[in-house]
Structures are given as C-alpha cells and as structure tokens.
PLY file of the C-alpha trace (Angstrom):
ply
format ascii 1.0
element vertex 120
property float x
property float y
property float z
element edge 119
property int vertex1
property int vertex2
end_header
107.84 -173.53 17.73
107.21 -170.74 20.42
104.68 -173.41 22.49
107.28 -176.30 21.83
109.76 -174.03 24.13
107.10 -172.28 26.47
105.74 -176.10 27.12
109.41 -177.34 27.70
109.85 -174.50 30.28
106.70 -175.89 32.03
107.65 -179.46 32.19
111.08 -178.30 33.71
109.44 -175.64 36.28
106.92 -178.29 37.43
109.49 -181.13 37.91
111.44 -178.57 39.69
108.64 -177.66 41.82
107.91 -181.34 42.79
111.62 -182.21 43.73
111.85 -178.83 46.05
108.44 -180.22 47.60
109.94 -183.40 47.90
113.22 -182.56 49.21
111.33 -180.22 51.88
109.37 -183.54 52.61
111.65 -185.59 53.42
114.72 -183.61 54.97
115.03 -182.81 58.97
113.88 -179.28 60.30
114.61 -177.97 63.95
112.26 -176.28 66.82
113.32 -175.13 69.80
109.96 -175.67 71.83
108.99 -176.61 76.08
107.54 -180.01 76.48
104.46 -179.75 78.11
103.18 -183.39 77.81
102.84 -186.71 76.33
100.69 -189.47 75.26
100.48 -192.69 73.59
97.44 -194.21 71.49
97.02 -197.21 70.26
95.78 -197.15 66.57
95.39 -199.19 63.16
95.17 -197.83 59.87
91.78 -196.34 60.42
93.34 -193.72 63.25
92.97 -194.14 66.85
91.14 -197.08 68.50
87.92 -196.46 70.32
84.57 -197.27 70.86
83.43 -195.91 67.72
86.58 -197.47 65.92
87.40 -200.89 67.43
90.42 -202.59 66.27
89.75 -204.39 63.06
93.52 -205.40 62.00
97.26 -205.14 63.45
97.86 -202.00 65.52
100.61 -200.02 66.63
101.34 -197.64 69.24
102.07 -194.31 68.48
103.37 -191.53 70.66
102.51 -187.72 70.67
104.74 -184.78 72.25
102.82 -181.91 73.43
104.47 -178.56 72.58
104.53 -174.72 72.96
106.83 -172.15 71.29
108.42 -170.35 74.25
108.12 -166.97 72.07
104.93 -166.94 70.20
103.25 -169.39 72.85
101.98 -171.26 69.63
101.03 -175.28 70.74
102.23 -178.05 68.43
101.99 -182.07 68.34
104.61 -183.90 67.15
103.81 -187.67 66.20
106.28 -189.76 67.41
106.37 -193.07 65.72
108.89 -196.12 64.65
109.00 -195.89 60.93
110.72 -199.50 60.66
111.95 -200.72 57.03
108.70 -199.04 55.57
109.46 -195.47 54.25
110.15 -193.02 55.01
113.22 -194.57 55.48
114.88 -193.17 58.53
115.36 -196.66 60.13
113.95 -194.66 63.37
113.19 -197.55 65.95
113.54 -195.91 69.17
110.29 -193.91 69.88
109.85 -195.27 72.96
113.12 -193.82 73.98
112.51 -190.69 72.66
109.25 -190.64 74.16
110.71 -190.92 77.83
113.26 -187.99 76.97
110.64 -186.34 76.39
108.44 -187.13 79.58
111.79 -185.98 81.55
111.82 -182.50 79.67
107.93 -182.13 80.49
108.57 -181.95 84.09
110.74 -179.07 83.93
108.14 -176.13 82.52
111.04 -173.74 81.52
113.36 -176.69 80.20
113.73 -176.24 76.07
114.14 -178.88 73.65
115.34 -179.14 70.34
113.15 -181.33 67.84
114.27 -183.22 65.11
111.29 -183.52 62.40
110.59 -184.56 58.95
107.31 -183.54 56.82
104.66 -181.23 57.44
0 1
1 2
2 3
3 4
4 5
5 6
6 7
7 8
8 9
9 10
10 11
11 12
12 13
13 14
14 15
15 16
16 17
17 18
18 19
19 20
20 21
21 22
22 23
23 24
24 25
25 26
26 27
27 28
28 29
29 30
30 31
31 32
32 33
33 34
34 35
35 36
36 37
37 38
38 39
39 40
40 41
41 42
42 43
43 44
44 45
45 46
46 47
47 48
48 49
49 50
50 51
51 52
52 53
53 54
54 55
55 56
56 57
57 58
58 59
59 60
60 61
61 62
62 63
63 64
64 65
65 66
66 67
67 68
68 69
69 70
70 71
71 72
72 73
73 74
74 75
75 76
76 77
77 78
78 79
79 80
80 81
81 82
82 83
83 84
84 85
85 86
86 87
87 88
88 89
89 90
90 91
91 92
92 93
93 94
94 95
95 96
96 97
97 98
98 99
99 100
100 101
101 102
102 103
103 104
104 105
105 106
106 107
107 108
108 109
109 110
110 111
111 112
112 113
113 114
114 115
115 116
116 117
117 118
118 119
C-alpha cells in the first residue's frame, strides 16, 4: 500500500512538472534590450537556404532581431516569425511590421525596447 501512495505522488508531481513547463512555454515574457540589428533569411524546414542547403520544398522568410542587454551587455536573437493558424497559436501575422519597428529602434544605439516573447 505504501508504493500505491508514493507512486500516486509521482504521477501527480510529474504531471505537475509538465504543465509548469508547459505553461512557461507558451506564456509571454518581457526584456528590456537595445536593438542593434536585423536580418531576414529565407529558409524551409531544413533551416536556412544556401549553397550547401538549396531549397527543396515551400519556404518562408523569417526575421531575426539582434540584441544586447543594456546592463549585463549580454547579446540575444530573437526569431521573428508569422506563426499563422499553425500553433503556437498566437494568430501573430505581422512580422514584417514588427521587423521595421525594429529597424527604426536599431538606428538609435541608446534607444530601449521592450520585447514580447514566448518559449525558450
């Protein structure tokens, strides 16, 4: 009887464990970071397109913001892409808006944004 219970508490810490992960997945976190650049590649579901990779079925674009942490000077890249109907389901279908915010913050080096982001 002592195993039926410790097992039980297992099941119920592990499910617990996978909705936290999940929740932390999928719900919006905040940096306040400078721009520094931006870029967009062109890429199927391989990765990005080159001449070691050539295009062998529908491709997308897909935008990238160039980051640093104005305290800890710490560079990030944030993926910047049109999710569509597919999930994640934010219904987010303006990157390339986004994308020339975020060109208009670059040329300002001491200008701070705020970014919205989901996952890790």
């Amino acid at each position: 009887m002592k195993w039926l219970k410790r097992s039980i508490w297992l099941v119920v810490f592990v499910a617990l464990g996978i909705g936290a992960l999940s929740l932390y997945y999928v719900l919006p976190r905040h940096d306040v970071v400078m721009i520094t650049g931006v870029e967009v590649k062109r890429m199927d579901a391989d990765g990005v397109i080159n001449a070691e990779n050539p295009a062998d079925g529908p491709t997308r674009d897909v935008y990238f913001i160039n980051t640093e942490d104005p305290d800890s000077k710490k560079v990030v890249v944030y993926r910047n892409e049109d999710t569509g109907w597919s999930f994640p389901w934010y219904f987010k279908f303006d990157s390339a808006d986004i994308q020339a915010k975020a060109q208009g913050y670059s040329r300002d080096s001491q200008q701070l944004a705020l970014i919205r982001y989901y996952g890790w």
